[in-house]
C-alpha positions as CSV (number, residue, x, y, z in Angstrom):
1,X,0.0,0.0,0.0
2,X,1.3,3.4,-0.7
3,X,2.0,5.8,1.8
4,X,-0.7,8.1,3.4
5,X,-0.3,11.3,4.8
6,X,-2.4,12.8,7.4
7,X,-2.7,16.2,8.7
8,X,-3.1,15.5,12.3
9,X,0.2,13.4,11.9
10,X,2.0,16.1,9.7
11,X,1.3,19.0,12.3
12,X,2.5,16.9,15.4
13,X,5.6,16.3,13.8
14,X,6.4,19.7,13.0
15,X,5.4,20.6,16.2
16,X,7.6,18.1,18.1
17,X,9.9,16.7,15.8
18,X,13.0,18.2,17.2
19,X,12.0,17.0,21.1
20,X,11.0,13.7,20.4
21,X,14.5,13.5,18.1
22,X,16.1,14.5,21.4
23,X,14.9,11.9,23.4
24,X,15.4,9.0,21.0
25,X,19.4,10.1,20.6
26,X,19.3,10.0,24.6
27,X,18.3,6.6,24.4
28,X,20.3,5.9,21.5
29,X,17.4,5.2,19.5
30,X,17.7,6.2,15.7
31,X,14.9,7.0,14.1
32,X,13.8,5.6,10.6
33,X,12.0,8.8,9.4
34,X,13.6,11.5,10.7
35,X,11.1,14.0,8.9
36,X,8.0,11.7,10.7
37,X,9.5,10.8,14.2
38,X,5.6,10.2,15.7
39,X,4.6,7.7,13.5
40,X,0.8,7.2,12.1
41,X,-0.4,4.5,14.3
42,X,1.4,6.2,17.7
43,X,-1.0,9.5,17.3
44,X,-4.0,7.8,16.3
45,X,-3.6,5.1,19.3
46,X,-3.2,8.3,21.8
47,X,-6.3,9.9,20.3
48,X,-8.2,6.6,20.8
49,X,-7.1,6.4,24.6
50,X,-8.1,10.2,25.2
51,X,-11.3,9.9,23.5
52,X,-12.0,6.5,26.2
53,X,-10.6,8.3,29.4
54,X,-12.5,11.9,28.4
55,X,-15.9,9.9,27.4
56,X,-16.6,7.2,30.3
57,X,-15.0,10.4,32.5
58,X,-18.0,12.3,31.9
59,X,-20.4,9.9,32.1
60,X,-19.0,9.1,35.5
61,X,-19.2,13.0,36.8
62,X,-22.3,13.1,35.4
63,X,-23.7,10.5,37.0
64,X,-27.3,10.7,38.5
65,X,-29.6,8.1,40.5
66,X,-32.3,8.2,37.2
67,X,-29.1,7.3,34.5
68,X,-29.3,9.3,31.5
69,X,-29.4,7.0,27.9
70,X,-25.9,7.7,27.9
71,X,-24.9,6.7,31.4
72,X,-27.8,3.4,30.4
73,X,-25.0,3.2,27.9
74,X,-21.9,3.3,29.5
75,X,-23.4,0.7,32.4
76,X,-24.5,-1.3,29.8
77,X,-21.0,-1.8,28.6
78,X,-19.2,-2.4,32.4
79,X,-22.0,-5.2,33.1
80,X,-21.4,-6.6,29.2
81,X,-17.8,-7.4,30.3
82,X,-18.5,-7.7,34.0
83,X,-20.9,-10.5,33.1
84,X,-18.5,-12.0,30.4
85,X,-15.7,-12.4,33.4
86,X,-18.3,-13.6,35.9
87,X,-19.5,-16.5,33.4
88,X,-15.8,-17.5,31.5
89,X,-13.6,-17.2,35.3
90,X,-16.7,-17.0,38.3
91,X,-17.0,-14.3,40.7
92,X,-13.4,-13.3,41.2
93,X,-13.6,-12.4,37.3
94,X,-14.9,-9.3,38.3
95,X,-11.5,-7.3,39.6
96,X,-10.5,-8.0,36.0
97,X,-12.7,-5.9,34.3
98,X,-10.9,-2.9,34.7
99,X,-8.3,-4.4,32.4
100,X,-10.6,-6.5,30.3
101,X,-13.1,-3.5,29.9
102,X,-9.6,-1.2,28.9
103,X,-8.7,-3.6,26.2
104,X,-11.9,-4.4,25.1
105,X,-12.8,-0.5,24.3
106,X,-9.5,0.2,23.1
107,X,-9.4,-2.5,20.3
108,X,-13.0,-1.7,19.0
109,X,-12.7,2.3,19.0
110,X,-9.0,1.4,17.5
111,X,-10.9,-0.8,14.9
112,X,-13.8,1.9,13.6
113,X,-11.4,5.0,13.8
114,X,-9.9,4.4,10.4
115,X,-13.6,4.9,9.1
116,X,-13.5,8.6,10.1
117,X,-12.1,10.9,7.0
118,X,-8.6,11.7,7.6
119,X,-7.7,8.8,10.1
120,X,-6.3,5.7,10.0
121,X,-7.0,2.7,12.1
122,X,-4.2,1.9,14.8
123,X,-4.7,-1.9,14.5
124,X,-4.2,-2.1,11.0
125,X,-0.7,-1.5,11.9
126,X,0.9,-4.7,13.6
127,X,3.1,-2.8,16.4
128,X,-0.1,-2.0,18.0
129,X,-2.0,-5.0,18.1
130,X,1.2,-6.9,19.1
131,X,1.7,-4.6,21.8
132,X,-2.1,-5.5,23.0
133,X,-1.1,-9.8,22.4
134,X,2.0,-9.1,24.6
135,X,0.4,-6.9,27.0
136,X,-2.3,-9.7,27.5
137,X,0.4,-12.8,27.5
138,X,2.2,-10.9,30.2
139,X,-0.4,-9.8,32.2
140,X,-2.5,-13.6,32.5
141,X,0.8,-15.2,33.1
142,X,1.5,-12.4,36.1
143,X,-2.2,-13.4,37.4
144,X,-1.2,-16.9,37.2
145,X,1.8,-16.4,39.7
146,X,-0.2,-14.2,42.0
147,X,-2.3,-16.5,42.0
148,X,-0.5,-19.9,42.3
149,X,2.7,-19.2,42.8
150,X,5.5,-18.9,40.6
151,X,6.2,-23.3,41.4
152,X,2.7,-23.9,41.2
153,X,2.4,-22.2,38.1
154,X,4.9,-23.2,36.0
155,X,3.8,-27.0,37.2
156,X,0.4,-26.4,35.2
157,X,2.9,-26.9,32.2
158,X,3.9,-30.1,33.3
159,X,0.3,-32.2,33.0
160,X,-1.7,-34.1,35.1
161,X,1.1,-36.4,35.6
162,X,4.8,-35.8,36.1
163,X,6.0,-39.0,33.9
164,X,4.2,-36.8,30.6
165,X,6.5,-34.2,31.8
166,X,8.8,-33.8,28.8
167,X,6.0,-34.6,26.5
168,X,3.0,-31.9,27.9
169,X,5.8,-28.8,28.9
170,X,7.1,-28.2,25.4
171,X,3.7,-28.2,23.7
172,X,2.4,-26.0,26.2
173,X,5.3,-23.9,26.5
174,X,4.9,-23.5,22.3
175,X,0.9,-23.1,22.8
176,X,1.4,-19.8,25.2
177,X,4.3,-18.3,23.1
178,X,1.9,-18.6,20.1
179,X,-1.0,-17.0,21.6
180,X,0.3,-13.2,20.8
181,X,1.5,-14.1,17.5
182,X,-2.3,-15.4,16.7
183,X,-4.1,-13.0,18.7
184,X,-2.0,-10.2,16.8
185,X,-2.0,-11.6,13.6
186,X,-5.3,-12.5,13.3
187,X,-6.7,-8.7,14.7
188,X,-4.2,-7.2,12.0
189,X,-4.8,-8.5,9.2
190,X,-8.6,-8.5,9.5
191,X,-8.8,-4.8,10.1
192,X,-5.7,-4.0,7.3
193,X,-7.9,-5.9,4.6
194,X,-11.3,-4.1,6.0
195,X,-9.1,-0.8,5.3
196,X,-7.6,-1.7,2.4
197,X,-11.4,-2.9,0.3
198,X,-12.8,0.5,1.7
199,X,-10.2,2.5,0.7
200,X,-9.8,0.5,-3.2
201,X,-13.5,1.2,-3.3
202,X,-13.6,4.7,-2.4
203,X,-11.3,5.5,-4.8
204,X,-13.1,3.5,-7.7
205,X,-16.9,5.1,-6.9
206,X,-16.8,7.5,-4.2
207,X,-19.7,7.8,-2.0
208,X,-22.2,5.6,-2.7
209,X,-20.4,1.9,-3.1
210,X,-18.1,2.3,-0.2
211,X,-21.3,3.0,2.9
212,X,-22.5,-0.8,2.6
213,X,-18.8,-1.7,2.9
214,X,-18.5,0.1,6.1
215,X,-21.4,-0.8,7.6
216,X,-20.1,-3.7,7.6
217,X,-16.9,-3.1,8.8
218,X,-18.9,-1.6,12.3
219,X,-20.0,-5.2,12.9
220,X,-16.7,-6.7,12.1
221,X,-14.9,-4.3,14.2
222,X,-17.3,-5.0,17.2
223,X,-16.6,-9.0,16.5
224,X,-13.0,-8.7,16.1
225,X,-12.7,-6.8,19.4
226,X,-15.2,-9.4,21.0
227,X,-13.1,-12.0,19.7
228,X,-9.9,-10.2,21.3
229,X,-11.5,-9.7,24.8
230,X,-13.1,-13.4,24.7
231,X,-9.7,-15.1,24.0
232,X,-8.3,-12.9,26.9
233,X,-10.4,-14.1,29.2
234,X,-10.0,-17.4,28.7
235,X,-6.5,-16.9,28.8
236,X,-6.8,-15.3,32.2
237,X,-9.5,-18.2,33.4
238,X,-6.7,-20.8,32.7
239,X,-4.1,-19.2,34.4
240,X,-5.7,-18.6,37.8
241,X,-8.1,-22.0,37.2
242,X,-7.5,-23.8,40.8
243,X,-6.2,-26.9,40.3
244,X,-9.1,-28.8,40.9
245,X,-10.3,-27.0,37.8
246,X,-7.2,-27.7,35.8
């Protein structure tokens, strides 16, 4: 795909170019376009995490005993992912909604913002939705040694019995390491070839051709992310699964 330039992108850079070049030579960091130091996918993933914080902010100062349709709203989504944790993982899903709720949000707003003119959707790009699969594999693994023990934990690798040992820890050792790679993979290219069809229509037979297009790339945003949180959860239910459950 050629290269697109956006405005937002090209007035950030200008704007903090030379700072942002300072701190990468501090680090030793060398940038690959000098000219574009903030790339695409950085600005438009900090504009999606704004527009969560400022929105369910609001909704949460303006909070009132008869709930507005958008505060209906806004509680509609906590008990949506408060109710998939309690079902998948049992009542002590619920302290993870914070996180699940976070992810959840941020993948789905990530997914839809490339349908707004002169955007571009962060998870088309695959640093970002690896960053979310290793985020994820680190953070269920860090539940499971809370939770266990680091001993404990890593003995969930080993199988129900200690003589299948060197047969169950490799393949389960390979089945967590591929998790990110799948859950990244999978979210990428989906939303890049969603982009990519809307963008080869647009330019074919503006206006009219493209809407059905993204109408349906709405509902396959809102199943990708779905898909996303549900694998996370399971992820997490496995890890801090007592053993009796195991």
């Amino acid at each position: 795909m050629p290269e697109h330039h956006f405005l937002l992108v090209e007035l950030l850079n200008k704007l903090l170019a030379k700072p942002i070049l300072w701190i990468y030579s501090i680090f030793g960091i060398k940038a690959t376009n000098p000219a574009e130091p903030i790339p695409p996918h950085i600005v438009f993933s900090f504009i999606v995490v704004l527009f969560i914080i400022v929105s369910f902010k609001l909704v949460a100062l303006r909070a009132k005993l008869l709930p507005t349709p958008i505060q209906s709203f806004g509680e509609f989504v906590y008990t949506m992912f408060e109710g998939l944790l309690v079902d998948i993982i049992g009542e002590k899903g619920r302290k993870f909604v914070p996180m699940i709720g976070t992810i959840g949000l941020f993948i789905f707003f990530s997914n839809i913002a490339g349908l707004f003119p002169g955007f571009e959707s962060p998870t088309s790009n695959l640093n970002v939705t690896a960053g979310a699969a290793v985020f994820v594999f680190l953070y269920y693994n860090y539940q499971g040694i809370k939770e266990h023990g680091i001993s404990k934990y890593i003995r969930h690798f080993a199988g129900p019995y200690l003589w299948l040992a060197p047969l169950f820890f490799p393949i389960e050792i390979i089945s967590h390491l591929s998790r990110p790679l799948s859950l990244s993979v999978r979210l990428f290219g989906n939303i890049r070839g969603e982009d990519i069809v809307i963008l080869i229509l647009a330019s074919l037979i503006p206006y009219i051709v493209p809407l059905p297009m993204m109408a349906l790339a709405i509902f396959t945003s809102f199943v990708q992310a779905m898909v996303f949180t549900m694998l996370s959860v399971i992820y997490i239910a496995g890890a801090v699964a007592s053993e009796e459950e195991h």
